[in-house]
C-alpha positions, 0 to 999 in steps of 0.5 A: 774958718773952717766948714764941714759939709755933709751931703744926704737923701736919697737920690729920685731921678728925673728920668725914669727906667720906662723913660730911658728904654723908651729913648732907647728903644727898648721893649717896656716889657723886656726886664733883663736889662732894667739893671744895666739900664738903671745904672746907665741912669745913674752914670749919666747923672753922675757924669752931668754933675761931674762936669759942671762939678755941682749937685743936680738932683735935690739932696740935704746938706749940712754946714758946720761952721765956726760962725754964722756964714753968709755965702755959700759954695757955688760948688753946692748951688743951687741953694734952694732952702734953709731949713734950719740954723742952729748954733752953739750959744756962749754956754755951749747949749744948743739953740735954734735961731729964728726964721725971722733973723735970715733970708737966703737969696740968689746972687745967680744960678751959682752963688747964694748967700744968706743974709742975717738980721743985725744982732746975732747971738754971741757962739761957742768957740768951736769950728761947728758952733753953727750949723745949717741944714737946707736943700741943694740942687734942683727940685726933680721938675726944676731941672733945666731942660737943657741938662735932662737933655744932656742927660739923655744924650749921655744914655744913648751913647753909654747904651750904643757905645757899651764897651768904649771908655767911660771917659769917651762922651758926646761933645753935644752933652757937654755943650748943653750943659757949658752953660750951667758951668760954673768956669 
């Protein structure tokens, strides 16, 4: 079976540019390094979901499926809404399956899975006859603590350390965020 995801939105982040000069003790008033700062930001979050090699931030994501699947990728957790499953009937004709025929539930911080009332409806032959769109990652208030911590250890030290390779981060990041580490 195969799957297609897509991965959308447009990305807030949870710890603003007022936010991070603060932590780096930077003049709010100072604007000429609100770029370098903005994509210092950026990095720190990429770096945060690079290693526990799962979205952080709340995005859109699609699933196009050949059948109606019931887990779903830890590398996507965590699952937070199923918005919609729409699927490709017997006659190819699209159609929109009914809330009340599936539940989305958490197994752990990694896994989820959705489980189907008895009775789906017989699917087109095609690799996407099923496709489900929901939200992935935590809502901006849900993040961990410990995450945004590490986040913010990662600011410091992109800030402090700005001519060091991009690979060369602070061990105590990594440490906050093992536990949300899928191994």
């Amino acid at each position: 079976m195969s799957k297609h995801y897509t991965i959308s939105g447009n990305i807030t982040y949870p710890i603003t540019l007022d936010q991070a000069k603060k932590q780096l003790k930077i003049d709010p008033l100072v604007d000429h390094e609100n770029d370098r700062i903005t994509e210092i930001i950026a990095e720190a979050f990429g770096y945060a979901k690079d290693y526990l090699e799962r979205i952080i931030i709340e995005q859109d994501i699609v699933i196009e499926t050949s059948s109606f699947i019931s887990e779903v990728e830890s590398e996507f957790s965590p699952i937070n809404a199923i918005t919609s499953i729409e699927y490709k009937d017997e006659n190819g004709a699209t159609q929109t399956l009914d809330v009340a025929l599936y539940q989305l539930y958490s197994k752990n911080m990694y896994d989820s899975y959705l489980h189907y009332e008895p009775d789906l409806p017989d699917l087109l032959y095609d690799d996407r006859a099923v496709k489900i769109t929901g939200k992935v990652g935590y809502k901006v208030g849900e993040i961990p603590k410990r995450i945004l911590s590490a986040v913010n250890l990662v600011i410091g030290y992109l800030d402090k350390h700005r001519d060091d390779s991009p690979d060369q981060k602070e061990r105590a990041s990594q440490t906050l965020l093992r536990p949300y580490k899928q191994w």
